[in-house]
C-alpha positions in Angstrom: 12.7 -134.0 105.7 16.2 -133.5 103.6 17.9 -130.7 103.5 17.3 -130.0 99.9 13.6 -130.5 101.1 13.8 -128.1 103.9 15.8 -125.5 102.0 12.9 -125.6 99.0 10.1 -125.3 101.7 12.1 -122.3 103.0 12.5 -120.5 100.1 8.7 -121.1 98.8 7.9 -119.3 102.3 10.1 -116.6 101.6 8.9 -116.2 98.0 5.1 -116.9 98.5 5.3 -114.0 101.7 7.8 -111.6 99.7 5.5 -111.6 96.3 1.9 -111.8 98.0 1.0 -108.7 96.7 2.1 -109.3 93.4 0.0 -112.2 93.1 -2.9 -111.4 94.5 -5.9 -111.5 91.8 -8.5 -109.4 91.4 -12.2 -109.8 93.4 -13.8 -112.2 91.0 -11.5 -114.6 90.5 -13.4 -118.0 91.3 -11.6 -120.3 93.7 -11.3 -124.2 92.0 -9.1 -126.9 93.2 -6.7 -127.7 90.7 -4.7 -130.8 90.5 -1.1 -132.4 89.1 -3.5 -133.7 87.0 -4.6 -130.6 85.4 -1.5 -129.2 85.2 1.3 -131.4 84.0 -0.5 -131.7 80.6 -0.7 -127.3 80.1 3.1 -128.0 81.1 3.7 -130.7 78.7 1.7 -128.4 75.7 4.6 -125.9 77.1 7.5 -127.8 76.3 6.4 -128.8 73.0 5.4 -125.3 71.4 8.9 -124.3 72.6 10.6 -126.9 70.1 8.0 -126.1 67.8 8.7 -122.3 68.4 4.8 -122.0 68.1 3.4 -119.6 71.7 0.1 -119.8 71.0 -0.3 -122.0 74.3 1.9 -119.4 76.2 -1.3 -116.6 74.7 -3.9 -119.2 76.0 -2.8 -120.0 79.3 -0.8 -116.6 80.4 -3.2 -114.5 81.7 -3.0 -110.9 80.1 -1.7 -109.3 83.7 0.6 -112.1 84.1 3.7 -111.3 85.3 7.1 -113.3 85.4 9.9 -111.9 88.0 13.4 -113.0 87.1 15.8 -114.0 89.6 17.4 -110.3 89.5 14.2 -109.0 90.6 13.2 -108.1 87.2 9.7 -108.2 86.0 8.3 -109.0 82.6 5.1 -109.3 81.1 3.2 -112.1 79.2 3.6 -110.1 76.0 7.5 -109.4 76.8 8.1 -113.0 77.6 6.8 -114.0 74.7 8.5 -111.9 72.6 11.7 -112.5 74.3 11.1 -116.2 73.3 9.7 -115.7 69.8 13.2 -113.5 69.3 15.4 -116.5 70.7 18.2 -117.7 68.3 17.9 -121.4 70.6 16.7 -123.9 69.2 15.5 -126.3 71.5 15.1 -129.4 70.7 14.3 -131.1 73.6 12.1 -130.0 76.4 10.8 -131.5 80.1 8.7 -129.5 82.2 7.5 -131.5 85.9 5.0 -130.5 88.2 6.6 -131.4 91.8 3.9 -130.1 94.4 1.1 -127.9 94.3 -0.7 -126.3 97.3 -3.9 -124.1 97.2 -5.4 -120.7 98.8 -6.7 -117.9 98.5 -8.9 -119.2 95.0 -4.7 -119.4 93.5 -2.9 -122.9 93.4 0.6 -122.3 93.7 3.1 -124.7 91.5 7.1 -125.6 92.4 7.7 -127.0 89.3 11.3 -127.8 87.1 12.5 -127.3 83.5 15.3 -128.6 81.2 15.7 -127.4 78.0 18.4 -128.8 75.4 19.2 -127.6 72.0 21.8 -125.7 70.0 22.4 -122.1 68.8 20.4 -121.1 65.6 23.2 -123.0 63.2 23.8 -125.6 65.0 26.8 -124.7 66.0 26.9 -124.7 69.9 25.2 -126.4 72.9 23.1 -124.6 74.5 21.0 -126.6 77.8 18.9 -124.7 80.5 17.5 -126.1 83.7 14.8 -124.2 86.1 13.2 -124.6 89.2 10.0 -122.0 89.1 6.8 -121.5 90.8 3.6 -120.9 89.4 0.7 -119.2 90.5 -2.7 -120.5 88.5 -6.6 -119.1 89.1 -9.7 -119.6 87.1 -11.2 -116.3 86.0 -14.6 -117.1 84.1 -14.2 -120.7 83.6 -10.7 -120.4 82.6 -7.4 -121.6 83.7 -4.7 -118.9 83.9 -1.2 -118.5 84.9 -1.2 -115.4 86.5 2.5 -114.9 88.3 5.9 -117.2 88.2 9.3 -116.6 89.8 12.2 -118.4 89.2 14.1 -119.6 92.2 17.1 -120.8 90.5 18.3 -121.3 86.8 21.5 -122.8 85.5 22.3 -121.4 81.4 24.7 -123.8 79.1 26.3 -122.3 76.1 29.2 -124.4 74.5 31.2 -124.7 77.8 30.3 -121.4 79.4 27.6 -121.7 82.4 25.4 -118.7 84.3 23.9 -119.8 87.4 21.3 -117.6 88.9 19.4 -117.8 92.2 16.4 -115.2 93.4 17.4 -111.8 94.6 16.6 -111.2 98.3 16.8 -107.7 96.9 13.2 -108.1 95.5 11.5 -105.6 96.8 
């Protein structure tokens, strides 16, 4: 195993034990394996409402409880994310989103996945890039697949030829 390997494996521990709580799901929630396969394309769906500023995939596959924890410890919920995004003056205009590895328990498949963004500032006049490496947790309440809780572990913000480079709190509580 590399380093970069062994440090990711780490900090998945530390994150999936420091947020188990948070992402537990309520009794009901049916337990279904779900697979790269399942996912990359929801991901993929992602990437291209972004550029086409359209969240209706973010209101199908966001569970209404889903919450997103930012790497200040902050959390936000699906209806503040998407406004936060709907608000944006980026736009992208390029988007990847890769599922890396998945693992399953509890009836929740947790995802360490990556995203790059690229576009400009609403005129056009400045670069703007992002880049992301997040975990999702996914469930299936009554037949359907839902997000229900993502962190990011690390982001990395472009603007012109400014950067902001963020890693998770271990203040979280």
């Amino acid at each position: 195993m590399t380093r970069v390997q062994l440090f990711y494996a780490s900090v998945v521990v530390l994150v999936t034990a420091s947020f188990a709580g948070l992402f537990a799901r309520p009794v009901g929630a049916q337990t279904t394996s779900i697979s790269i396969t399942d996912l990359q394309p929801i991901y993929d769906q992602w990437c291209s409402a972004r550029v086409r500023r359209d969240y209706t995939p973010f209101r199908e596959f966001l569970a209404p409880d889903y919450i997103f924890v930012t790497t200040e410890g902050k959390r936000v919920t699906r209806d503040q994310l998407i406004a936060i995004n709907e608000a944006s003056t980026r736009r992208w205009t390029k988007c990847s989103n890769v599922v890396r590895d998945l693992w399953q328990s509890g009836g929740r498949t947790k995802v360490v996945a990556t995203s790059a963004v690229w576009g400009t500032t609403s005129d056009g006049s400045v670069r703007v890039e992002a880049a992301s490496t997040f975990i999702d947790v996914w469930t299936v309440v009554g037949g359907k697949l839902q997000n229900v809780a993502s962190t990011d572990l690390e982001s990395v913000y472009v603007v012109g030829d400014k950067a902001h480079v963020s890693q998770l709190s271990s203040q979280i509580p």
